[in-house]
C-alpha positions as CSV (number, residue, x, y, z in Angstrom):
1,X,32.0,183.8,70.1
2,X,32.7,186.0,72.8
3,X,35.3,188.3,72.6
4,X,38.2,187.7,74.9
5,X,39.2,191.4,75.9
6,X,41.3,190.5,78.8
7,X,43.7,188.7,76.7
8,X,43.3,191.6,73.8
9,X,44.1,194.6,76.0
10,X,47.8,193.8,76.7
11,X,48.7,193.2,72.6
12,X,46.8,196.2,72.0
13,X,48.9,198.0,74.5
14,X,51.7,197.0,72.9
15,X,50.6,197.8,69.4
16,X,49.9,201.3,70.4
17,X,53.6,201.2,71.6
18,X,55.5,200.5,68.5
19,X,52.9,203.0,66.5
20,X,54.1,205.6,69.3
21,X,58.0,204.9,68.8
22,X,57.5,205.1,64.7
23,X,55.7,208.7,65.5
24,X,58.5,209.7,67.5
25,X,60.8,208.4,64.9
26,X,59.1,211.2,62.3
27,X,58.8,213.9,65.0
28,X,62.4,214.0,66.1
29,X,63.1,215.0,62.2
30,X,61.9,217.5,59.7
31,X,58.5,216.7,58.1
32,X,56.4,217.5,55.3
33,X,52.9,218.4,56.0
34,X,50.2,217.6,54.0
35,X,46.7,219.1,53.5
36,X,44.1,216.6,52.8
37,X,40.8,217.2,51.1
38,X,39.0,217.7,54.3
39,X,42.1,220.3,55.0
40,X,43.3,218.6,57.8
41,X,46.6,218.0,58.0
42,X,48.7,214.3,57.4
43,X,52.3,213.4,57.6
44,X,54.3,211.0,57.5
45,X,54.3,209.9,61.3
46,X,50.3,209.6,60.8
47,X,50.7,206.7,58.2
48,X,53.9,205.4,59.5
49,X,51.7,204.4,62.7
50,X,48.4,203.1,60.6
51,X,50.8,200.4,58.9
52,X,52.2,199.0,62.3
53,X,48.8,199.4,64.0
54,X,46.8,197.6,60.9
55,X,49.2,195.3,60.5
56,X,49.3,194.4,64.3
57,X,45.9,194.6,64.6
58,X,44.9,191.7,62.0
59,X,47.6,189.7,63.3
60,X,45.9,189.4,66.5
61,X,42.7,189.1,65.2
62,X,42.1,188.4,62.1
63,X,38.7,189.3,60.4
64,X,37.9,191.7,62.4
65,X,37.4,195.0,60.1
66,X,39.6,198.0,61.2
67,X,38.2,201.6,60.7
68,X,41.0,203.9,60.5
69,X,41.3,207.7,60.2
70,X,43.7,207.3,57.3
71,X,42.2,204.2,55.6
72,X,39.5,204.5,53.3
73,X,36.4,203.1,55.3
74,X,34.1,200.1,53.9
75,X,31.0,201.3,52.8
76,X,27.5,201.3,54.8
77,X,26.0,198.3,53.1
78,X,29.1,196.1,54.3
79,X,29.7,198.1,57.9
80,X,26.0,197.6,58.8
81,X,26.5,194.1,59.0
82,X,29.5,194.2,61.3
83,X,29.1,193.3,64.9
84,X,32.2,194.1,65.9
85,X,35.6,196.2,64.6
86,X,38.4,198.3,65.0
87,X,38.3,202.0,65.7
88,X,41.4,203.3,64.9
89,X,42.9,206.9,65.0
90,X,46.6,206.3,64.5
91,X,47.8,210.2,65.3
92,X,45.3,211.9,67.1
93,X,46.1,215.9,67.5
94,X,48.0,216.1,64.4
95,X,47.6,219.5,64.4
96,X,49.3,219.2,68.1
97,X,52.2,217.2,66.3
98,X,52.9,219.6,63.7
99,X,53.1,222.9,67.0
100,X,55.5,220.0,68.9
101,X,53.9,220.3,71.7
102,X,53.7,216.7,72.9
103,X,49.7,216.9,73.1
104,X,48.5,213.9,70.5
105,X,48.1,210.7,71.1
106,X,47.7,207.2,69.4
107,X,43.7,206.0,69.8
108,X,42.8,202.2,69.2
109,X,39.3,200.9,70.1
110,X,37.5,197.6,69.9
111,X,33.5,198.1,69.1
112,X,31.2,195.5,70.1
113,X,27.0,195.9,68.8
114,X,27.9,199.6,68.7
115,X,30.2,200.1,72.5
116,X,33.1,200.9,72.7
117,X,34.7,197.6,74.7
118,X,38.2,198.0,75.3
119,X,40.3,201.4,74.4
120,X,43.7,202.4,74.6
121,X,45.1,205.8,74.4
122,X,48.8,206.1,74.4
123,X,50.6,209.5,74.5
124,X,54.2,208.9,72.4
125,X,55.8,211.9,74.0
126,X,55.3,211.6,77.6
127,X,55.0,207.6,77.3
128,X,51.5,207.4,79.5
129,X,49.3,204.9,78.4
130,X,46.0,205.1,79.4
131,X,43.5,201.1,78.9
132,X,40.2,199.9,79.6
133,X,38.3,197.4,78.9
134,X,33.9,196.7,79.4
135,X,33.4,196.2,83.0
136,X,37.3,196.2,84.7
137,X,38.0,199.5,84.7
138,X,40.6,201.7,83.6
139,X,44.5,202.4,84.3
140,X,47.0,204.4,83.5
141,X,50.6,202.8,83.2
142,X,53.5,206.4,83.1
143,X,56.3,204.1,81.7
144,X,56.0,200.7,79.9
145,X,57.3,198.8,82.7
146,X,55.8,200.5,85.5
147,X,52.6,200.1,87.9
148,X,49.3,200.6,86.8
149,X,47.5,203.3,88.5
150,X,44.1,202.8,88.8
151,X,41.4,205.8,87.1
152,X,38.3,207.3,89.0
153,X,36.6,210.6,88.2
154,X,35.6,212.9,91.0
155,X,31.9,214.1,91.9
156,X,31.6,218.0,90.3
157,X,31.1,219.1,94.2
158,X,33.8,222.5,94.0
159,X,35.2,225.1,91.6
160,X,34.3,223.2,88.1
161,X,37.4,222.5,86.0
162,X,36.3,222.4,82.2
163,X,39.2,221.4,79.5
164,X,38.9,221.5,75.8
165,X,40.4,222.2,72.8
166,X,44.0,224.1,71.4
167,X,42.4,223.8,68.2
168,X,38.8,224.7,68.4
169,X,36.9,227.1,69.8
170,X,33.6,228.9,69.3
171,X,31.9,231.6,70.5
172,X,28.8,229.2,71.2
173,X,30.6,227.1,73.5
174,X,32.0,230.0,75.6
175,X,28.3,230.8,76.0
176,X,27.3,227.3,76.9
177,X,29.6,226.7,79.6
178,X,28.8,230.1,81.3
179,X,25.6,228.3,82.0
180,X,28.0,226.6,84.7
181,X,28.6,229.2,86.8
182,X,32.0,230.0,88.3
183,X,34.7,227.6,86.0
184,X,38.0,227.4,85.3
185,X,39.2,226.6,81.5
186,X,42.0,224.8,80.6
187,X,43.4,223.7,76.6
188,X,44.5,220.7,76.3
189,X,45.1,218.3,72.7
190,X,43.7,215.0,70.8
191,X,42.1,213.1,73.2
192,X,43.9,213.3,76.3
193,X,41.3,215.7,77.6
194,X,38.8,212.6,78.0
195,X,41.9,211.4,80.3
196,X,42.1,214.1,82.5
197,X,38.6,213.7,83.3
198,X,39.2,209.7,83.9
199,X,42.1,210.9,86.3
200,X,39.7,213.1,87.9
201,X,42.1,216.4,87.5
202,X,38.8,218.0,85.1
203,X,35.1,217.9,85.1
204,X,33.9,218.2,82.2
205,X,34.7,218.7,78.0
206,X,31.9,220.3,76.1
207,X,32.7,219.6,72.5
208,X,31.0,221.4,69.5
209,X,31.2,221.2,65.7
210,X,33.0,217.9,64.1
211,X,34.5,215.5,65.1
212,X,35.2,211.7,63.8
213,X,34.5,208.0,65.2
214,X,37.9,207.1,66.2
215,X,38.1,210.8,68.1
216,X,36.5,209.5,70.8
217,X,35.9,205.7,70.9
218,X,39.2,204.3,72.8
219,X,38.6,207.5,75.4
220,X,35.4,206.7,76.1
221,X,36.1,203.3,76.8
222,X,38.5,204.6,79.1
223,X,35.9,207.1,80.7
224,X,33.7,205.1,81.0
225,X,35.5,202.4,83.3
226,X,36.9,205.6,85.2
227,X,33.3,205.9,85.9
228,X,32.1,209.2,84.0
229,X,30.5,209.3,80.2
230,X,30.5,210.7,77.0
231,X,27.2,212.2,76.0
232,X,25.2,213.6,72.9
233,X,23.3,217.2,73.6
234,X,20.7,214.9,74.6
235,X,22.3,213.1,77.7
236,X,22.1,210.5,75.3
237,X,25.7,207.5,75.6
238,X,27.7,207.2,72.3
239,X,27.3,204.1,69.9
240,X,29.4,203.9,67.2
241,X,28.6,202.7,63.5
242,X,25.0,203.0,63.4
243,X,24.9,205.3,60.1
244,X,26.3,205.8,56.8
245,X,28.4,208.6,58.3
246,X,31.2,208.5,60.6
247,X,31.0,211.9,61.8
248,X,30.0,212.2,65.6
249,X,27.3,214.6,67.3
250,X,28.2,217.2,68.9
251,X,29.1,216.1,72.7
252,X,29.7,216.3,76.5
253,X,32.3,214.3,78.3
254,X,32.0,214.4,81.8
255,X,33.5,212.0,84.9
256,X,30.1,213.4,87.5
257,X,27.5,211.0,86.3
258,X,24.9,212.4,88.9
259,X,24.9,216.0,87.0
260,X,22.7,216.0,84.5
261,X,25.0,218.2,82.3
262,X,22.7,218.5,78.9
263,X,20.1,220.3,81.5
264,X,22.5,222.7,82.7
265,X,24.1,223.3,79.3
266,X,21.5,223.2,77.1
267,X,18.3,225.5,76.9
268,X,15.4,223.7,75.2
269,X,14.4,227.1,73.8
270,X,17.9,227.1,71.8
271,X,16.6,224.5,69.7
272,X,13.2,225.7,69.2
């Protein structure tokens, strides 16, 4: 059965809303943080938005599996046999949310034989909602009632704009993107880098070291329809559950698909 994503997105949307207004419910109050066994942080806004966002999401479609950031994840012998599920990050940047600085975002994804389908990324603070779904683009929507803006990225043709993370940082990457040439840097949180990129206000977001499934599926989705990409090292497109682990490569999300970016980043005789 085909899935029907035009009739999902708009649900999904709205899921992503309520998760966002019982975040904002935590955030405007003091909160206990927790460390978990990975050390990164949880609180109570992160599980407050996985129960409305699992619990919406198997309303609308029930049987269809939901991997979540704070749900323990089906094994490998049962996920290998899924074609298609949720990718979930209910509080993404919560790192962001504990600074209050408005940078973290609520992530839902819909994988279908390993693509990310339809994504929706949904800022609580600022209220912009970002959607996409496989082959009709990508939006963003400012306030819940207002116009959809149509996404495009822009070709890397001037002064390179590169974004990445408030929370990570190596030495390694700083080397990497001086391979660039003349760049400017800008931090940015969770997964709203990809949607600078989509909105064409960035070029590029060179990610190295850890990250998770549901980091990047529902941004990539929405990349992707703005017409850039989200690469391994190897210039090689993201699938998603195609292993035991759910822990992604390292990666380079870009909105100039003419650049070949792993070339100019990476030196072959790094590896050797």
């Amino acid at each position: 059965m085909s899935v029907p994503l035009d009739q999902w997105l708009d649900p999904v949307c709205a899921i992503a809303r309520r998760a966002a207004d019982a975040i904002l419910a935590v955030y405007a109050q003091d909160f206990e943080v927790i460390c978990k066994e990975d050390d990164s942080p949880v609180t109570a806004a992160d599980l407050a938005a996985q129960r409305v966002i699992e619990e919406g999401l198997h309303a609308l479609a029930p049987g269809i599996p939901v991997i979540s950031e704070e749900a323990l994840a089906a094994p490998w012998s049962e996920r290998r046999t899924w074609r298609r599920h949720w990718l979930v990050d209910p509080l993404d940047g919560t790192r962001e949310f504990v600074k209050r600085n408005g940078e973290f975002t609520v992530n839902i994804a819909l994988i279908e034989d390993h693509r990310s389908v339809l994504g929706v990324v949904l800022a609580p603070v600022t209220g912009d909602l970002y959607a996409a779904t496989r082959g009709a683009g990508a939006w963003r929507q400012r306030m819940p009632e207002g116009p959809r803006e149509r996404l495009a990225t822009r070709r890397a043709d001037g002064l390179l704009m590169v974004t990445g993370s408030r929370s990570y940082g190596t030495g390694r990457t700083m080397a990497l993107l001086d391979r660039l040439g003349e760049h400017e840097t800008f931090a940015l949180g969770s997964s709203l880098k990809f949607c600078v990129i989509a909105r064409g206000e960035a070029d590029i977001y060179l990610r190295l070291g850890a990250t998770s499934e549901w980091d990047t599926a529902a941004a990539q989705c929405v990349l992707e329809e703005a017409g850039g990409a989200v690469l391994d090292l190897a210039g090689r497109p993201f699938r998603y559950n195609t292993r035991d682990s759910l822990i992604n490569p390292e990666f380079i999300a870009c909105g100039d698909t003419t650049v070949d970016w792993a070339a100019r980043l990476i030196d072959p005789e790094d590896d050797a």
